[in-house]
N, C-alpha and C positions, 0 to 999 in steps of 0.2 A: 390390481391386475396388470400384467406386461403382456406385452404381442412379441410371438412367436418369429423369428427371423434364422435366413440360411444363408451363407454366402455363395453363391453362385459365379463360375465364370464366365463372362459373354468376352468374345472375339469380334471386333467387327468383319463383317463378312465381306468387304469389299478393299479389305486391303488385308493381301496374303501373308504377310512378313506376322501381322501384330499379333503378339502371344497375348492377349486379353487383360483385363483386370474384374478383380471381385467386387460382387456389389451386392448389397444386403437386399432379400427378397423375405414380404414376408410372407406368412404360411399359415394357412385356414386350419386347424386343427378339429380333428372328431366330425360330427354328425350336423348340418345347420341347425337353429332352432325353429319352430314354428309358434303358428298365434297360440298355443300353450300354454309354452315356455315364454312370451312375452304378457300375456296376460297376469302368468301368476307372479313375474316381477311387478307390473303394475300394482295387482291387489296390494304386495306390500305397504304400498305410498300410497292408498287412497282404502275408505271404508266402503267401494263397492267390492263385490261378490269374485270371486273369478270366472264364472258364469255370466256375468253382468260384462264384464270388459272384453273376454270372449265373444260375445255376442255383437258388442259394440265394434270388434273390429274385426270380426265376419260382414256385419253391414259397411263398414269402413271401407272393406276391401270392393264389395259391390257396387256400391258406391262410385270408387274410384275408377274402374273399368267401364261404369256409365258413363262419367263426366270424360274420361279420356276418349270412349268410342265417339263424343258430342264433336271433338276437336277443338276442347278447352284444355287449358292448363288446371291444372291443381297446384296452387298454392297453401302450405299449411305455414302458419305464420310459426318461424322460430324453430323450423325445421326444413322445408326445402320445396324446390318446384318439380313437381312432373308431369312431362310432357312426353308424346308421342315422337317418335325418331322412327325415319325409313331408311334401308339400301336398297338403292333402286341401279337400274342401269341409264345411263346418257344415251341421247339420241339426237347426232348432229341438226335436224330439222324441229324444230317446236311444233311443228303440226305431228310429226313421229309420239311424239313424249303423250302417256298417259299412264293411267294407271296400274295397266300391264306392266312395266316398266319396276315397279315395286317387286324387289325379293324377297323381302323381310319387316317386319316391323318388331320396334321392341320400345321399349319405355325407357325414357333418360331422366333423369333426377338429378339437381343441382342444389345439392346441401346450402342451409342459409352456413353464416357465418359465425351462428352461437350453437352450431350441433357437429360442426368440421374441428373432425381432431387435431390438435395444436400441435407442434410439435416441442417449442417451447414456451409452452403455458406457464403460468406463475401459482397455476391453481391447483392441488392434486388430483379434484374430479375430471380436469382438462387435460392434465400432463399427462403425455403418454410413459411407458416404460417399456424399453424391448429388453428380451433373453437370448440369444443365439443356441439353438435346439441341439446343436454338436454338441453343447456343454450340460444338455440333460439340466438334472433338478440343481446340481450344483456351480450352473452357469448365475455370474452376476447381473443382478437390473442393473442394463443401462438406462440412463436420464438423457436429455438435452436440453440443456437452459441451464438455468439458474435451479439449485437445490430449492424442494417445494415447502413454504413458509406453514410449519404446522399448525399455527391461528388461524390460517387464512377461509376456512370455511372448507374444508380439499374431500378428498377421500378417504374416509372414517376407518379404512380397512377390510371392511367385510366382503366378501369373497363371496358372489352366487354360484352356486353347484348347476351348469347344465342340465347336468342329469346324463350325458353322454354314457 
């Protein structure tokens, strides 16, 4: 699989002269997926149900919204931490500051280090590949790194269909 990328050109805004430079952005294609579509990849790789792991991360998800509303962390080992994150407004006096003060709350996750895409990985399941979308179906993968060692245990080929 390769990720979707567009060149774009940003200008900085604070200095009028500068005619900008392109920089590769890249680009969410089609529809997200939901516990579905993650479920029935999972059934693949395991002899439960797709009902069985749908289920499981329907409570998964419950779950997580418990322990975050607790004001703990979620740690899942070999995948990443999440934690509650606020924007709030400052309030020159500490006696001012409270919870009023919160505009927002949302959830922050900090990938471990064996689930954060490489960019050059040595592995094909790791290694990334990008396409540049101006070039359609007959645009080439780009790689970064080192070409990927086809012994090395990598990515077998097979293509999952979203279903978009």
């Amino acid at each position: 699989m390769a990720v979707p990328y567009k060149k774009i050109l940003r200008k900085n805004p604070q200095d009028k002269t500068d005619t900008g430079k392109y920089y590769p952005q890249l680009i969410t294609q089609g529809n997200s997926v939901g516990l579905d579509y993650i479920a029935d990849i999972m059934q693949r790789f395991s002899s439960l149900s797709q009902g069985d792991i749908k289920s499981v991360l329907d409570n998964f998800v419950e779950a997580m919204r418990i322990a975050l509303a607790s004001g703990v962390s979620v740690n899942i080992t070999d995948f990443g931490v999440f934690r509650l994150a606020v924007k709030a407004e400052g309030r020159e006096a500490k006696k001012d500051c409270s919870a009023k003060c919160i505009k927002s709350v949302n959830i922050s996750f900090r990938p471990s280090t064996s689930v954060k895409p490489v960019l050059a990985g040595t592995r094909g399941a790791t290694k990334l590949q990008f396409f540049d979308i101006e070039k359609g179906g007959n645009g080439e993968l780009e790689e970064i790194g080192e070409p990927t060692d086809p012994g090395a245990g990598g990515d077998d080929g097979e293509v999952i269909d979203p279903g978009f």
